[in-house]
C-alpha positions as CSV (number, residue, x, y, z in Angstrom):
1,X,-3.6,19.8,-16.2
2,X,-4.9,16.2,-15.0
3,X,-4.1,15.7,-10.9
4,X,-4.2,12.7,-8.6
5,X,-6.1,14.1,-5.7
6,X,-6.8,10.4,-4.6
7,X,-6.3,7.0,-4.7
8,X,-7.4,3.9,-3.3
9,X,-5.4,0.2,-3.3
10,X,-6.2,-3.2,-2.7
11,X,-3.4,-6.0,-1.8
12,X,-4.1,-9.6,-0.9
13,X,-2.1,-12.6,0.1
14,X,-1.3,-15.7,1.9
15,X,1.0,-13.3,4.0
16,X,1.9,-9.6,3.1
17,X,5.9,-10.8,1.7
18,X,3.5,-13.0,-0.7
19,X,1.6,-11.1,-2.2
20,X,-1.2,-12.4,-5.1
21,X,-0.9,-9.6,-8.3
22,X,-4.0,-11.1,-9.3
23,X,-5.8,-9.7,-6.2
24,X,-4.4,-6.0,-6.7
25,X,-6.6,-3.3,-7.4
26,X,-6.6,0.5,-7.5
27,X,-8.6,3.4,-8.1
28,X,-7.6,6.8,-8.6
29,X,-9.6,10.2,-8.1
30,X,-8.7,13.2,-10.7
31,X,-8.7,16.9,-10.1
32,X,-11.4,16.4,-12.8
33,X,-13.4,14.1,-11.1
34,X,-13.0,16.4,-8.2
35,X,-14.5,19.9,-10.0
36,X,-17.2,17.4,-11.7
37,X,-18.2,16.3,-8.0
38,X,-18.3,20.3,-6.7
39,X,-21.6,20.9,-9.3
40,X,-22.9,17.2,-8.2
41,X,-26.2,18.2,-6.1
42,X,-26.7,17.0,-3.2
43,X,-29.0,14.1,-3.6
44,X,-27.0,12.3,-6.3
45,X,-23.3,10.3,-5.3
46,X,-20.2,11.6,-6.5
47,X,-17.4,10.0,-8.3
48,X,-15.7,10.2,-4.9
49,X,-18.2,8.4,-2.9
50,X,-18.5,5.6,-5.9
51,X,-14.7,5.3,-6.0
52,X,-15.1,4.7,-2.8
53,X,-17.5,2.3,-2.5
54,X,-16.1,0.2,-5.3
55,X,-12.7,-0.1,-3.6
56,X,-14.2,-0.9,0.4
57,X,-16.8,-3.5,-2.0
58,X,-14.2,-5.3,-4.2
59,X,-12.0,-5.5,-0.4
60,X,-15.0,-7.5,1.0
61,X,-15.8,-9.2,-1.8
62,X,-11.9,-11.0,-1.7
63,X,-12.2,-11.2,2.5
64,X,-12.0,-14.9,3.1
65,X,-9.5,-17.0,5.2
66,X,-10.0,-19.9,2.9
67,X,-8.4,-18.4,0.3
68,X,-6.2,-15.4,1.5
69,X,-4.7,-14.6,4.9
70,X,-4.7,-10.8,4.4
71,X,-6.8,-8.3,2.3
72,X,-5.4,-4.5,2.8
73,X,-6.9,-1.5,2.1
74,X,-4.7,2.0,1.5
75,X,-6.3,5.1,0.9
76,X,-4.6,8.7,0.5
77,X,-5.9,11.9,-0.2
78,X,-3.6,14.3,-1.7
């Protein structure tokens, strides 16, 4: 049985009762993805850490106050 054991969200807006659905973005981390990462060695990135990284990078990416006033990131580990 497929789990969520993460998930990662990104909101933006002119102001956070104003949302724009075109800016919204989320990731999610499987209890797959989780046993693939446990026989990941050590010297390669994990589906965690690239999960990760895409949700922190598409964040920046959209961070600029001449087009949005807000850019939130949520993350949760379950």
């Amino acid at each position: 049985m497929e789990a969520l054991k993460a998930a990662w969200s990104v909101k933006a807006g002119l102001h956070q009762q104003h949302e724009l659905p075109e800016y919204f973005r989320q990731w999610a981390y499987t209890s797959s993805d989780f046993e693939k990462d446990r026989a990941t060695p050590d010297d390669q990135p994990t589906i965690f850490q690239k999960l990760d990284e895409e949700a922190h990078t598409y964040a920046r990416s959209i961070t600029d106050p001449r087009r949005l006033n807000y850019v939130k990131l949520e993350f949760i580990w379950i």
